[in-house]
VEXSE-929216 format. One line per field, with one value per residue: x, y, z of N, C-alpha, C, O in turn. Coordinates in Angstrom, 1 decimal. Layout:
<sites>
nc1 = [X:...]
nc2 = [Y:...]
nc3 = [Z:...]
cac1 = [X:...]
cac2 = [Y:...]
cac3 = [Z:...]
cc1 = [X:...]
cc2 = [Y:...]
cc3 = [Z:...]
oc1 = [X:...]
oc2 = [Y:...]
oc3 = [Z:...]
</sites>
This chain:
<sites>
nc1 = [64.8:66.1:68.7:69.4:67.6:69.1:71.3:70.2:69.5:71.5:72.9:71.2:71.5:73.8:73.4:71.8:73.5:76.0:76.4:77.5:80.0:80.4:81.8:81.4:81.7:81.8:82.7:82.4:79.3:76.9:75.0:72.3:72.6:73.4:71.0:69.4:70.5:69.6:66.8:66.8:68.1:66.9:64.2:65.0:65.9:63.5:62.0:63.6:62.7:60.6:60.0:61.6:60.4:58.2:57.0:55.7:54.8:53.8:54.6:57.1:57.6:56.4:58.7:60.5:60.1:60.0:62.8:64.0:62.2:63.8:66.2:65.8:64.9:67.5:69.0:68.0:68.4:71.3:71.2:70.0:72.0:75.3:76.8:75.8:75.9:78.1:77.5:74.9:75.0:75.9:74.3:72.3:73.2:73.6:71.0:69.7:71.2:70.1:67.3:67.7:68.6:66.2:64.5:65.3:64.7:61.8:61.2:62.1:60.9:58.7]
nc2 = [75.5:75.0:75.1:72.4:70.8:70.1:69.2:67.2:65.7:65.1:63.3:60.8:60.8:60.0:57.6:55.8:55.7:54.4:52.3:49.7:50.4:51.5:52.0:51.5:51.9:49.2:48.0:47.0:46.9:44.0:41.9:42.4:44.6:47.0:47.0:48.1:50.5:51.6:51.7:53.7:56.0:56.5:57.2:59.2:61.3:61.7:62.5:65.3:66.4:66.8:68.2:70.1:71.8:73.6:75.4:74.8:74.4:72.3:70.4:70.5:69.7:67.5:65.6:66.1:64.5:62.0:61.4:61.6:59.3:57.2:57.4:56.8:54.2:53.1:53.0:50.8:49.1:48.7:48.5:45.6:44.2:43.3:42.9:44.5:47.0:49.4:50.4:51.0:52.9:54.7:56.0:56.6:58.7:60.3:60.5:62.1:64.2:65.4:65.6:67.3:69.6:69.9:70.0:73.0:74.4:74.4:75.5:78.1:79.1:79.5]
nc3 = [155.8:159.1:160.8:162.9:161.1:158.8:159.8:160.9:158.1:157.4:158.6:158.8:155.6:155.3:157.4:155.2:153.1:153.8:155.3:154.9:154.8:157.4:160.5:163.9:167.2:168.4:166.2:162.8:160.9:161.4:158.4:159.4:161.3:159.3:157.6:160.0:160.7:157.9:158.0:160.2:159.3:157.1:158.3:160.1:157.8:156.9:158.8:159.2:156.7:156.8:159.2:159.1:156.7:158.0:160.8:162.6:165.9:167.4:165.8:165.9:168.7:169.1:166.9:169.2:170.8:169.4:169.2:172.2:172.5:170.9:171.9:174.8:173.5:172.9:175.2:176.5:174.7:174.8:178.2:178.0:176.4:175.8:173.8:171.7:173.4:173.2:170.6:170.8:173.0:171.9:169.7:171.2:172.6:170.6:169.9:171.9:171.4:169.5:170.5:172.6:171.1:169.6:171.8:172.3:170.1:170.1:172.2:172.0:170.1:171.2]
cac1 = [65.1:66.8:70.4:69.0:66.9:70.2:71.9:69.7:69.1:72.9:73.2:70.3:71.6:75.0:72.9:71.5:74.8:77.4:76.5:78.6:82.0:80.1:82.5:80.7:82.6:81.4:83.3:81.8:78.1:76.4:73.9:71.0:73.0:73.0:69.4:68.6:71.3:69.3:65.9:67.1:68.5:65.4:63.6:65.9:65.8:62.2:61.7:64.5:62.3:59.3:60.0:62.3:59.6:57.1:57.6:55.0:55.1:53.3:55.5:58.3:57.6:56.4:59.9:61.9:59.4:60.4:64.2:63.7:61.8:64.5:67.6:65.4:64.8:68.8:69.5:67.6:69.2:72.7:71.6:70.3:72.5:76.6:77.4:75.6:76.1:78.6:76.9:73.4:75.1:76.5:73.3:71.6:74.0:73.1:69.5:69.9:71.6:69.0:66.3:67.8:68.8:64.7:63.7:65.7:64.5:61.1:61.4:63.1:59.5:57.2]
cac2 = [74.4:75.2:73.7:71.1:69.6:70.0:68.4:65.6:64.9:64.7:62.2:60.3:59.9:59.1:56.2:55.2:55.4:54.1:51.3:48.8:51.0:52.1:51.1:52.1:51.7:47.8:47.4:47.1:46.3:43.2:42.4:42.8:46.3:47.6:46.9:48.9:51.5:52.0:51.9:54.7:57.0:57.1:58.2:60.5:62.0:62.1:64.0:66.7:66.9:67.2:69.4:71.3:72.7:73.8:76.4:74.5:73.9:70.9:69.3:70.3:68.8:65.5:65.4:66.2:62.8:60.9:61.4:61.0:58.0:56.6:58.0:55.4:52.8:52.5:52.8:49.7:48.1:48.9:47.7:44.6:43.8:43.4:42.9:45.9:48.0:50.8:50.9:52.1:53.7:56.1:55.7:57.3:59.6:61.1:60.8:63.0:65.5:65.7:66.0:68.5:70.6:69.9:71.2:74.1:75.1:74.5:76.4:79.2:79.3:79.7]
cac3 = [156.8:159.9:160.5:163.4:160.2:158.0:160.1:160.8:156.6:156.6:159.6:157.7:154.5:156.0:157.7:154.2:152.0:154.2:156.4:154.6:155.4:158.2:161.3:164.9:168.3:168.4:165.2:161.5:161.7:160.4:157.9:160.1:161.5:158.0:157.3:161.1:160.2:157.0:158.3:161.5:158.5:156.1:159.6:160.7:156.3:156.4:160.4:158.7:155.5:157.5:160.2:158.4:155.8:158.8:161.8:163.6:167.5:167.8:165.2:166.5:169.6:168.3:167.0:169.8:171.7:169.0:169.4:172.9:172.8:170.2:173.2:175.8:173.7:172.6:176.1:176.9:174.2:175.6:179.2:177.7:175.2:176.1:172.4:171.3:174.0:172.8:169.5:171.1:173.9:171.3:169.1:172.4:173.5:169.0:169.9:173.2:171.3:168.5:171.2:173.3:170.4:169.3:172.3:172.8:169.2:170.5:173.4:171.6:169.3:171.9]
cc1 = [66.1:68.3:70.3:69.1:68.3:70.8:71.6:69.3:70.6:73.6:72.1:70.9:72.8:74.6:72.7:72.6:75.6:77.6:77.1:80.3:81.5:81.1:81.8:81.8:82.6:82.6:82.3:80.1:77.8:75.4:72.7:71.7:72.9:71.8:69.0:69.5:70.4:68.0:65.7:67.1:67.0:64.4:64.1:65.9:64.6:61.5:62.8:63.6:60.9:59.5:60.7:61.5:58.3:57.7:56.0:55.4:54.9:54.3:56.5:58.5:57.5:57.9:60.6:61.1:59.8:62.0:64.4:63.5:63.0:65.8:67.0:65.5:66.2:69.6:69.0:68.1:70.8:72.3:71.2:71.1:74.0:77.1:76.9:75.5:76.8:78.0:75.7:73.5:75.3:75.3:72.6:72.2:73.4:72.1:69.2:70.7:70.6:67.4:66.4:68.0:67.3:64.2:63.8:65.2:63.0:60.7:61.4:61.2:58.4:56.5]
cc2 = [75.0:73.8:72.7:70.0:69.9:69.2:66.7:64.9:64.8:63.6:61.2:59.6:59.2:57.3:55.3:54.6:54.1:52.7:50.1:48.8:51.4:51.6:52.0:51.5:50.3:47.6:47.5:46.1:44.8:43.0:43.2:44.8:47.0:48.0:48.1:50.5:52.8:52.7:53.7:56.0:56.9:57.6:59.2:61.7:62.8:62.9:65.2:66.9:67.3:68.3:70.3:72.0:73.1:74.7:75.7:74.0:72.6:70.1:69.2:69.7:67.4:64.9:65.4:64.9:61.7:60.9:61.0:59.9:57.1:56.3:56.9:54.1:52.4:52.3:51.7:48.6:47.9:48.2:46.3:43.8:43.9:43.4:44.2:46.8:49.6:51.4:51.8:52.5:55.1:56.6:56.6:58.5:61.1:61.5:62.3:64.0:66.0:66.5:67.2:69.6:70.8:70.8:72.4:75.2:75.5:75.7:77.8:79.7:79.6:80.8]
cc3 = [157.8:160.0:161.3:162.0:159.4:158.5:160.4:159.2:156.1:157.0:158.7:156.8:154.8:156.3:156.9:153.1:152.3:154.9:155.6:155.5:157.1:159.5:163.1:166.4:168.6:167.2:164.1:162.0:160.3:159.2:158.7:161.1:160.4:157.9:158.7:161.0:158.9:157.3:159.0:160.5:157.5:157.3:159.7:158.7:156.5:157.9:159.5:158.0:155.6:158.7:159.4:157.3:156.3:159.6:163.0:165.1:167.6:167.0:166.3:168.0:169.1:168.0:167.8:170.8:171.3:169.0:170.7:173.6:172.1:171.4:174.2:174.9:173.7:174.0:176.6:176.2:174.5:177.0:178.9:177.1:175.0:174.4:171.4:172.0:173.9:171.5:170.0:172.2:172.9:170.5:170.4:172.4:171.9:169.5:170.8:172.5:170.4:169.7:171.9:172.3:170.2:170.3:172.7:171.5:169.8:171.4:172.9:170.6:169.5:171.8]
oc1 = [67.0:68.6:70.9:69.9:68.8:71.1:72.2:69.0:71.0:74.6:72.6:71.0:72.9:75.1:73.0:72.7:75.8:78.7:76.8:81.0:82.4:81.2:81.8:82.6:83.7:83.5:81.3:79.8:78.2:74.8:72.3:71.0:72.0:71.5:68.4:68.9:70.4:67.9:65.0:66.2:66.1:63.8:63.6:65.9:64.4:60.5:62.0:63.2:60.3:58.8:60.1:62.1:57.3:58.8:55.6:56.3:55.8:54.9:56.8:59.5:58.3:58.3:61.6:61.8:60.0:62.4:65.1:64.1:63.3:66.2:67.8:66.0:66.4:70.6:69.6:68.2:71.3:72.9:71.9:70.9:74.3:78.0:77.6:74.9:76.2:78.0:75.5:72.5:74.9:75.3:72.6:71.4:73.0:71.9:68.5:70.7:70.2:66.8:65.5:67.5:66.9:63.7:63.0:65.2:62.7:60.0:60.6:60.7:57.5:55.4]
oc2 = [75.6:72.7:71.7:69.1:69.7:68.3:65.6:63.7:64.4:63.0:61.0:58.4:58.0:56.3:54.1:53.6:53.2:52.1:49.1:48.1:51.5:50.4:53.2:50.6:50.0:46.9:48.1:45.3:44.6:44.1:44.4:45.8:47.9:49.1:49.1:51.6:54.0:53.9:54.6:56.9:57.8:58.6:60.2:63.0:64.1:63.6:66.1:68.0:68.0:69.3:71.3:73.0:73.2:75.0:76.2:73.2:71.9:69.1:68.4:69.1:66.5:63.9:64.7:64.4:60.8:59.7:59.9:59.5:56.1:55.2:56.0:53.0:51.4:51.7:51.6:47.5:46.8:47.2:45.4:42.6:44.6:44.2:44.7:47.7:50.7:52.6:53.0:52.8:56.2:57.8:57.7:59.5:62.3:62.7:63.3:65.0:67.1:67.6:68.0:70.7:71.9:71.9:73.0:76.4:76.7:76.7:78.6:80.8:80.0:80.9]
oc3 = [157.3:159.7:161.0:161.7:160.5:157.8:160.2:159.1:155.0:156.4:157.6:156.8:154.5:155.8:157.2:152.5:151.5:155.0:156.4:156.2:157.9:159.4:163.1:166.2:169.1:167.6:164.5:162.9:159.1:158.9:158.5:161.4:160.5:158.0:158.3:161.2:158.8:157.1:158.6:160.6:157.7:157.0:159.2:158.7:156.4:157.9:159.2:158.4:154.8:158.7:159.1:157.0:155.5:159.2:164.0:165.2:167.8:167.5:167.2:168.3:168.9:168.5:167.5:171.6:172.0:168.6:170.8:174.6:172.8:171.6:174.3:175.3:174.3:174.0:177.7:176.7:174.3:177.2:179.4:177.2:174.1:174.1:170.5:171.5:174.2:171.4:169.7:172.8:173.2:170.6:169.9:172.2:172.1:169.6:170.5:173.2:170.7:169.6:172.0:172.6:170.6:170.2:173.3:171.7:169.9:171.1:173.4:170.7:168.8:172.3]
</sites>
């Protein structure tokens, strides 16, 4: 496994464990944060546990689309959404590092 995917199966389980104590710039999340906290992290486990035991291109793109796509949608939920704004601005800002790291590994594979 490369340390991207290490890092993303440690941000993951993080997501999975914690989200009770979890406290995010918004403040502590609610039930229904928990539950999407949890969901985000068994995603984010299972792209590390998948890309990370491959050297494939194509995956690894696919991954850095779906980080990507994840970085737009939380920024849509930040400009709609004043009460969850800082949460999925920061929630983006993660995604956007995941993806640029994705594609630079990409890149770096060609």
């Amino acid at each position: 496994m490369t340390g991207l995917s290490w890092i993303r199966a440690g941000w993951g389980t993080m997501l999975i464990a914690a989200p009770p104590s979890l406290r995010t710039p918004a403040g502590p999340l609610d039930r229904r944060g928990v539950l999407i906290a949890r969901v985000l992290g068994a995603r984010q486990f299972a792209q590390a546990a998948v890309v990370g035991s491959t050297s494939s291109h194509r995956l690894l793109a696919v991954s850095t689309g779906v980080d990507a796509l994840h970085a737009a949608s939380m920024l849509a939920v930040g400009a709609m959404s004043q009460r969850h704004r800082k949460t999925a601005i920061t929630d983006a800002l993660i995604a956007t590092g995941f993806a640029v790291s994705g594609y630079a590994t990409t890149w770096r594979r060609q």
